[in-house]
C-alpha positions as CSV (number, residue, x, y, z in Angstrom):
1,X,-126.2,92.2,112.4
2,X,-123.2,91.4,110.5
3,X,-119.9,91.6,110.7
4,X,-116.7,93.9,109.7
5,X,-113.0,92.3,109.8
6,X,-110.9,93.7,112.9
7,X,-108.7,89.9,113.4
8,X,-107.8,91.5,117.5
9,X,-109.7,90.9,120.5
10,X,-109.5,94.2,122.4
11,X,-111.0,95.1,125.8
12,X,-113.9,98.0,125.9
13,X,-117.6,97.9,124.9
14,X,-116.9,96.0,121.7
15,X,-118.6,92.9,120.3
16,X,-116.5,90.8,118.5
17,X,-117.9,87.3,115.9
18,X,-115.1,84.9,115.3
19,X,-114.0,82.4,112.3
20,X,-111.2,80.2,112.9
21,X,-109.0,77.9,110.7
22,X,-110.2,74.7,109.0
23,X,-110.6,72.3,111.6
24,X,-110.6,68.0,111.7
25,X,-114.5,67.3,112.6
26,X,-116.9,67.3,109.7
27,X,-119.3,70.3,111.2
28,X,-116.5,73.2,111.5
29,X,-117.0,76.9,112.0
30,X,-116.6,79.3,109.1
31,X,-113.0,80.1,108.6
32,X,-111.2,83.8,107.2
33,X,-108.5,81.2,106.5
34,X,-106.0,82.9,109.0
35,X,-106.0,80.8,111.8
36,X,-108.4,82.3,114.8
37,X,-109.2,85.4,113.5
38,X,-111.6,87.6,115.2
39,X,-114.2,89.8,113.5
40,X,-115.3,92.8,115.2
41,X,-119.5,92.9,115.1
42,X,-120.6,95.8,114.0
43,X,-124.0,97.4,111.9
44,X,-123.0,98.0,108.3
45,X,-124.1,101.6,108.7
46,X,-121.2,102.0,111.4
47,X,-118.4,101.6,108.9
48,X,-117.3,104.4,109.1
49,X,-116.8,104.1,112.7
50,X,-114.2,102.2,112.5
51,X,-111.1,104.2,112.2
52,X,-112.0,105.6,115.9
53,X,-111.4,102.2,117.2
54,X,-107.6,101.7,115.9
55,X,-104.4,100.0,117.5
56,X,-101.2,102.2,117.1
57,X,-97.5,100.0,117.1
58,X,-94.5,101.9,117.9
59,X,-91.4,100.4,115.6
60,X,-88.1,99.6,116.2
61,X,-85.0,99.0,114.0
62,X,-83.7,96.1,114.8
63,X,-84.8,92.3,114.0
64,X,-85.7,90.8,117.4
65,X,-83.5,87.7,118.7
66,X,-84.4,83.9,118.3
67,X,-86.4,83.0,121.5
68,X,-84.7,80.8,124.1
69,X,-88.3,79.0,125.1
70,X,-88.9,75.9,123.2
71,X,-91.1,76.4,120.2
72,X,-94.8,75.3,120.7
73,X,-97.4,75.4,117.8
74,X,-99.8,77.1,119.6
75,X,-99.1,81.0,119.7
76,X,-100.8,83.7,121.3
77,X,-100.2,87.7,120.3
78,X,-101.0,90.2,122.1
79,X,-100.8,93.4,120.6
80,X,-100.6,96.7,122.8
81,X,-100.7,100.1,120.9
82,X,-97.4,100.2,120.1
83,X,-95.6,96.4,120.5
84,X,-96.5,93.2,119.9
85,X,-95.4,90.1,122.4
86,X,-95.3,86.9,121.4
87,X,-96.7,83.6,123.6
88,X,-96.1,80.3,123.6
89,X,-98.7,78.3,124.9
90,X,-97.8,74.3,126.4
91,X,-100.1,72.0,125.2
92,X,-100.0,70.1,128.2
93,X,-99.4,72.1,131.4
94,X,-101.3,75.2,129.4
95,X,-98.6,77.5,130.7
96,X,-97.8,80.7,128.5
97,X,-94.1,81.3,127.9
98,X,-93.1,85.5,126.6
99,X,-91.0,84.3,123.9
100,X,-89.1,87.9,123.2
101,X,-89.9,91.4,124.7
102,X,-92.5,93.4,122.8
103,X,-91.5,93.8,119.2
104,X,-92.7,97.2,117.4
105,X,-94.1,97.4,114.0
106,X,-95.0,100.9,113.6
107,X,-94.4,104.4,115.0
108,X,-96.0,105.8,117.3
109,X,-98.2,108.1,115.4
110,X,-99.6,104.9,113.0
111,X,-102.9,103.3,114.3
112,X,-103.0,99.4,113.6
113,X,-106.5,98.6,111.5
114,X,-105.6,94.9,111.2
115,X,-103.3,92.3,112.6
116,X,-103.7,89.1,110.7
117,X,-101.3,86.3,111.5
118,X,-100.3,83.6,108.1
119,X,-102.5,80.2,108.6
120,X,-99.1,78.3,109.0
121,X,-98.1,81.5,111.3
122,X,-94.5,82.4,109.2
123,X,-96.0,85.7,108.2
124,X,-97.8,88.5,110.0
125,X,-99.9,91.5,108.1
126,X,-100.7,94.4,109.4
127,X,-103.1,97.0,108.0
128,X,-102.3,100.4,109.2
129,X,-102.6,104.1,108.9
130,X,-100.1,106.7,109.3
131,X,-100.2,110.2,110.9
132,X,-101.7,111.4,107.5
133,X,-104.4,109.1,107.5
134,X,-102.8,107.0,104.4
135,X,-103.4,103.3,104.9
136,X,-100.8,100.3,104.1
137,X,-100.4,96.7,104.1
138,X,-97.2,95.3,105.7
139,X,-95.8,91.9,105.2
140,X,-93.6,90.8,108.6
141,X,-91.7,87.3,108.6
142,X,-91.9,85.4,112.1
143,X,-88.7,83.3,113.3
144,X,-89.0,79.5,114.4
145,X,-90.9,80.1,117.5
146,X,-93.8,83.1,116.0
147,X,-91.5,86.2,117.0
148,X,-92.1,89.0,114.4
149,X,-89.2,89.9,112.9
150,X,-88.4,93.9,112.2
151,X,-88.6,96.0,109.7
152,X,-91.6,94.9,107.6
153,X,-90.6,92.8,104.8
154,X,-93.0,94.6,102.3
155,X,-95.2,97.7,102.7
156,X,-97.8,98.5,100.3
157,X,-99.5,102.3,99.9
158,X,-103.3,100.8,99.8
159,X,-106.3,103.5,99.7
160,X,-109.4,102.8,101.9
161,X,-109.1,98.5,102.4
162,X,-110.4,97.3,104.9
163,X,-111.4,93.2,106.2
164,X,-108.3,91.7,105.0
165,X,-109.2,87.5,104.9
166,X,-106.0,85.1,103.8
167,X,-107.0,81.9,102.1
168,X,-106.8,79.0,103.8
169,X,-103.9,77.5,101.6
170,X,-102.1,81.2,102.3
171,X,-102.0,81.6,98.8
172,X,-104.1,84.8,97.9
173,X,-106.1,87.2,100.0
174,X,-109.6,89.1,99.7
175,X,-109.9,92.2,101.3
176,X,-113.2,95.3,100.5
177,X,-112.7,98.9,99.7
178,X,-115.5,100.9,101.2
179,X,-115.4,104.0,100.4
180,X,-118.4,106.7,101.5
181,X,-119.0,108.8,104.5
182,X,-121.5,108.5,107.3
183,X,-124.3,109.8,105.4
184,X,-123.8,107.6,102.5
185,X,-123.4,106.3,99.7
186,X,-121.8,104.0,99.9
187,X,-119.4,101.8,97.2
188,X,-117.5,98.4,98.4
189,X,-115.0,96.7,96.1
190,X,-113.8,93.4,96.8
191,X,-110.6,92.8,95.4
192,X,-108.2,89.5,95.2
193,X,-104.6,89.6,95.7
194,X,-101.7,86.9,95.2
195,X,-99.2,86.2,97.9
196,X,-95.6,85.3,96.8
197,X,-93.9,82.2,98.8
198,X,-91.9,84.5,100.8
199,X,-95.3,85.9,101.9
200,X,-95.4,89.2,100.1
201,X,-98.7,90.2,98.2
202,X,-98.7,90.7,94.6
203,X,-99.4,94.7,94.5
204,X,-101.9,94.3,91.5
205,X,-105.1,93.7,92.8
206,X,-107.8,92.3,90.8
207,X,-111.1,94.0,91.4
208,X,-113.7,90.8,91.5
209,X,-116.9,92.6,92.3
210,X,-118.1,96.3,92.8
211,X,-121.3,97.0,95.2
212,X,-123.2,100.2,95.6
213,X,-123.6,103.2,95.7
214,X,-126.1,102.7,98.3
215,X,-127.4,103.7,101.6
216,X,-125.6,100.5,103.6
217,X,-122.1,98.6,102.1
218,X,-121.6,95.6,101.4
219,X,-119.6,93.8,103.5
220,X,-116.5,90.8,103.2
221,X,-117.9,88.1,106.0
222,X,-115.1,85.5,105.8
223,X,-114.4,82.2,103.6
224,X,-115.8,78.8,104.5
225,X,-113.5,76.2,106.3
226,X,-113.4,74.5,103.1
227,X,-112.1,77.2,101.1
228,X,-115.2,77.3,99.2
229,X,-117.5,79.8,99.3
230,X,-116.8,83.8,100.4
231,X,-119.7,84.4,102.4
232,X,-120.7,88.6,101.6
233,X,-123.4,91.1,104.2
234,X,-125.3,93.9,104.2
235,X,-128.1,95.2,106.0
236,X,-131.1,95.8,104.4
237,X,-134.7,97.5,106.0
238,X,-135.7,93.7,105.6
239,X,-133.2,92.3,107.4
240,X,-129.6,91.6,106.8
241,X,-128.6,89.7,103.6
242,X,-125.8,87.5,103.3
243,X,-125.0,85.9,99.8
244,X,-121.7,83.2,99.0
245,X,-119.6,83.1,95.6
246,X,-118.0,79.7,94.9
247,X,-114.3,80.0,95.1
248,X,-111.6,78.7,92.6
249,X,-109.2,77.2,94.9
250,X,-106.2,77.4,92.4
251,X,-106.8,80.9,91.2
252,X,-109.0,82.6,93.6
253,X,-111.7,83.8,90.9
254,X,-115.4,84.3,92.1
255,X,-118.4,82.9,90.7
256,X,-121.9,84.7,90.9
257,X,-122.9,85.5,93.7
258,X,-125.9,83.3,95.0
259,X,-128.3,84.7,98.0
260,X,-127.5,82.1,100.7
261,X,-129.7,83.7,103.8
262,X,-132.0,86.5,104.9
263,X,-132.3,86.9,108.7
264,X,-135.6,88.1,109.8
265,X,-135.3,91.8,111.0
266,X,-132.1,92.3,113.1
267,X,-131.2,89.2,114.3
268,X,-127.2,88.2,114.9
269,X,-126.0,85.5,112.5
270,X,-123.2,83.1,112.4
271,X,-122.3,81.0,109.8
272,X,-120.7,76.9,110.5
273,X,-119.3,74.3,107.8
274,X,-122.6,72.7,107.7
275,X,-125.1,75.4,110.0
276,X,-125.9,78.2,110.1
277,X,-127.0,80.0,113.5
278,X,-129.7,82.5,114.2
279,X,-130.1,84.5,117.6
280,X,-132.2,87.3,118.7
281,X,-129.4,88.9,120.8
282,X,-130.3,90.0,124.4
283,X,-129.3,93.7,123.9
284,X,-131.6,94.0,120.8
285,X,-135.0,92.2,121.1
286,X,-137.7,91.4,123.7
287,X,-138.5,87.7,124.8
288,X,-139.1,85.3,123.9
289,X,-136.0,85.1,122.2
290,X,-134.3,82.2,120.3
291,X,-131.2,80.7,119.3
292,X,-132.0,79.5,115.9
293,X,-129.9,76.2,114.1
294,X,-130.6,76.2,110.2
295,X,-128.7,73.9,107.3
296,X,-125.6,76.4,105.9
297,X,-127.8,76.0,102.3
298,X,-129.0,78.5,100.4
299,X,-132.4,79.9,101.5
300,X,-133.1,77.5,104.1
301,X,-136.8,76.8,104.5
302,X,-136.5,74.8,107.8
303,X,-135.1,75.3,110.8
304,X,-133.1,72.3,112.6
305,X,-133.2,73.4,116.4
306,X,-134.9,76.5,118.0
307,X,-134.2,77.3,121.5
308,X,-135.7,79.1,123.5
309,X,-135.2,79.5,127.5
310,X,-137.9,76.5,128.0
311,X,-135.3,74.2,126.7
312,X,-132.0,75.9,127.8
313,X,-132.6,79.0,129.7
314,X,-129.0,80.4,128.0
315,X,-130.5,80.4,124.4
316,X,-133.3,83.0,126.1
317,X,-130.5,85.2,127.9
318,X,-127.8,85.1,125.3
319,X,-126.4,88.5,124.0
320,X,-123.6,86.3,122.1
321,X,-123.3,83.3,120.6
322,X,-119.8,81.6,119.1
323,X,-120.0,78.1,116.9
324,X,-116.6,76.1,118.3
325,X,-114.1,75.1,115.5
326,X,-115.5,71.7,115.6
327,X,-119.5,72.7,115.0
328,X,-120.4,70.4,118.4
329,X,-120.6,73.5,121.0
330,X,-122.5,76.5,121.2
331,X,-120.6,79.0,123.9
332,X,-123.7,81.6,124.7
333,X,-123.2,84.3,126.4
334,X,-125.9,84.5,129.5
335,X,-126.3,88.1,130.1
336,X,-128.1,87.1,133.4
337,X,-126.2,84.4,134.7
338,X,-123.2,86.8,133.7
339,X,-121.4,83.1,132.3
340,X,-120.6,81.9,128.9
341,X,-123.0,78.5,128.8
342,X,-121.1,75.5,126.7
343,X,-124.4,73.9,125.2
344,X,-124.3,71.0,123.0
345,X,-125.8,70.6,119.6
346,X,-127.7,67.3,119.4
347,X,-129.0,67.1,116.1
348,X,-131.0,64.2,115.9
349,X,-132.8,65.0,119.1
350,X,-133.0,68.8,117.8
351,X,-132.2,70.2,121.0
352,X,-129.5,72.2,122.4
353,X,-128.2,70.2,125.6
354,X,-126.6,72.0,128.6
355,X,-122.9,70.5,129.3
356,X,-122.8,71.7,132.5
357,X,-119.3,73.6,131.3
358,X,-118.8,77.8,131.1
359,X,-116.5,80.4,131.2
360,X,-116.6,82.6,134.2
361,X,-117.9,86.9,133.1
362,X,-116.0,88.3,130.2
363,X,-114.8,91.8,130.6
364,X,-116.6,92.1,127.0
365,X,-118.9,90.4,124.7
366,X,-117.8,88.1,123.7
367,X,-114.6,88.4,125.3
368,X,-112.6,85.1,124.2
369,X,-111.3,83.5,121.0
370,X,-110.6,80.2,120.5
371,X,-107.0,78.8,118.9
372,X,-107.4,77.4,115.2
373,X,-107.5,74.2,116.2
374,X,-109.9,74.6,118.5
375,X,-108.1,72.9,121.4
376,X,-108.0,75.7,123.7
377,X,-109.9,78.9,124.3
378,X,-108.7,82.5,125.4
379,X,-110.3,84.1,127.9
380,X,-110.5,87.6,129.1
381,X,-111.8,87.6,132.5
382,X,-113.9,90.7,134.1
383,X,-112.8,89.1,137.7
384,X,-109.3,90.2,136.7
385,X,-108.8,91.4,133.2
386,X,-106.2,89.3,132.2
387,X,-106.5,86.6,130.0
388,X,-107.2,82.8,130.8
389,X,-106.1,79.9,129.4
390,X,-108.5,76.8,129.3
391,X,-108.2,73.3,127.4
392,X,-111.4,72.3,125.5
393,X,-112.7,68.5,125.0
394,X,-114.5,68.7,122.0
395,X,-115.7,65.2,123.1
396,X,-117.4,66.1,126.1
397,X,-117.3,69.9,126.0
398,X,-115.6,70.0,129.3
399,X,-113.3,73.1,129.8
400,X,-110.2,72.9,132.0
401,X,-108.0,76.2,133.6
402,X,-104.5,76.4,133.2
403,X,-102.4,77.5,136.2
404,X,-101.4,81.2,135.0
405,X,-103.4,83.9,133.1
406,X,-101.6,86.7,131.3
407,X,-102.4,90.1,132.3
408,X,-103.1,92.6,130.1
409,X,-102.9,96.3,129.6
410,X,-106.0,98.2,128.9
411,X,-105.2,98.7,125.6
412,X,-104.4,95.8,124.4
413,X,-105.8,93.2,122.2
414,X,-105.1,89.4,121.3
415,X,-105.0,87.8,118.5
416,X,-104.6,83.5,118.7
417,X,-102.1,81.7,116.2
418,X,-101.1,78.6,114.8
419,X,-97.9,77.1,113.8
């Protein structure tokens, strides 16, 4: 499967992939370049789907008030239909801190398509529709502490974009137009757009590759760590195909587009700095079933690890699997144990190694995100549906609780930041 750019973890019966922000290790995971910024998983042919699946913000007209909580850098949103609240997050005691009351971005007849905070966090942009189904692209400035700051700063009339991904150095932005309807075909148009210092796009979009029409679109996957390579999707009767054009990192022009990896059949795939992974996903293939570790190099002829339940009983059971920010961990989803396994990658003995560390049930798959630095992970908890706080030791791989998770309504999503 691959994957289609929704940057909010929302309860329901929704997978989600993740990419997070460039982070210190060597091995890192990929990166949309936005800080943590959560992709929902979905098949290509289910793009259409999407607009079923929305967030609606209710606005206000007034610029919320600066915060009386310290600032910290790490910032948690969580977006509920129709306001967005603002977290801060202690590095030490892991305690969350409201920083304002819900701030609104839209009325209450838009439906929020994206949420996508700024990689330094001083900008928010929203993709959204309106009660006539036309789509936009806000701009909202954050004060000192991550509070949005209302009205928008810039709205743009945009037609059919979709998987908005910021650069890492926040100074341009990809997003894809896919335009076709459930039977097909299908076109997708990636385009490039500048962002001005004060964090407003450029409205002129440059059109940097068309795709189509065909049966399946081609899908925006996300931009490596590195700021790179754009990694691009699409499922194919074969398989799915991912290819990666080389990035200009002072003007954001493409190069070619070079086929990077074929997945056999329907397998899930998630692309690291360095790896890439492979899994045959619980819900979607009989045993024996493998997590799969390959070299992120185009066409890879040989595998690094393959595990299967004889090595790690979690690579056999897992219906998810998430690469941490530092490329160490593997956090599989047991769909028997009904845990999230921490497993670690140990190359040179090509094996995945059980830390002994997990995440109680998730309310969804897979149900947490970690920050951009990959020092903490967000947890949404089936036991009570609010969401957990937990410290990670990329050293060790040991996850520890914080004293107060943040309950959520149903409705709401949650979207990891980082100043």
């Amino acid at each position: 499967m691959i994957t289609f750019g929704l940057p909010i973890h929302r309860r329901g019966d929704v997978k989600f992939c993740k990419v997070s922000k460039k982070p210190q290790t060597a091995e890192e995971s990929l990166s949309s370049g936005i800080g943590d910024m959560w992709l929902r998983r979905v098949s290509a042919s289910s793009v259409a789907l999407v607009a079923s699946l929305l967030l609606g913000c209710q606005a206000v007209n007034h610029s919320s008030s600066s915060s009386p909580i310290a600032p910290s850098n790490e910032i948690l949103y969580v977006v509920d239909g129709s306001s967005v609240t603002t977290y801060a997050i202690d590095p030490a005691s892991l305690q969350p801190s409201a920083l304002e009351v819900p701030v609104g971005l839209l009325t209450a007849s838009s439906s929020l398509l994206q949420f996508v905070p700024a990689p330094n966090d001083h900008f928010l942009y929203a993709l959204w529709t309106d009660n006539l189904q036309k789509e936009h692209l806000s701009t909202y400035t954050t004060d000192g502490s991550g509070v949005p700051q209302v009205p928008s700063a810039q709205t743009l009339d945009v037609t059919s974009l979709s998987q908005l991904n910021i650069y890492p150095s926040g100074k341009f932005a990809y997003a894809m137009q896919v335009e076709g309807s459930y039977d097909g075909p299908y076109t997708s148009t990636i385009y490039l757009f500048h962002i001005k210092q004060s964090g407003a796009f450029d409205p002129n979009g440059q059109v940097l590759g068309k795709y189509g029409p065909a049966v399946l679109p081609t899908l925006l996957y996300g931009i490596n760590p590195q700021g790179t390579e754009l990694y691009l999707g699409s499922d194919q009767q074969s398989g799915p195909e991912y290819w990666e054009r080389s990035v200009n990192k002072r003007s954001g022009m493409l190069a070619a587009q070079v086929l990077l990896y074929q997945a056999p059949l329907q397998d899930s795939t998630f692309f690291g700095a360095s790896l890439i992974i492979d899994y045959d996903n619980w819900l979607n293939t009989t045993p024996p079933r493998y997590v799969t570790v390959l070299p992120n190099t185009p066409k890879p002829q040989k595998y690094l690890i393959q595990c299967g339940s004889a090595m790690l009983s979690a690579c056999g059971e897992s219906s998810n699997v998430q690469l941490d920010p530092s490329g160490q961990y593997l956090f599989l989803t047991d769909s028997v144990a009904q845990q999230v396994r921490v497993g670690h990658i140990n190359l040179p003995k090509h094996k995945i190694e059980d830390t002994g560390n997990f995440l109680p049930a998730t309310a969804q798959t897979p149900g947490f995100a970690f920050s951009p630095d990959g020092k903490f992970v967000y947890a949404l908890l089936a036991s009570d549906l609010s969401i957990h706080i937990f410290s990670f030791d990329r050293t060790t791989g040991t996850l520890t609780e914080g004293p107060t998770p943040i309950p959520i309504p149903s409705s709401a999503g949650f979207a990891p930041a980082l100043r």
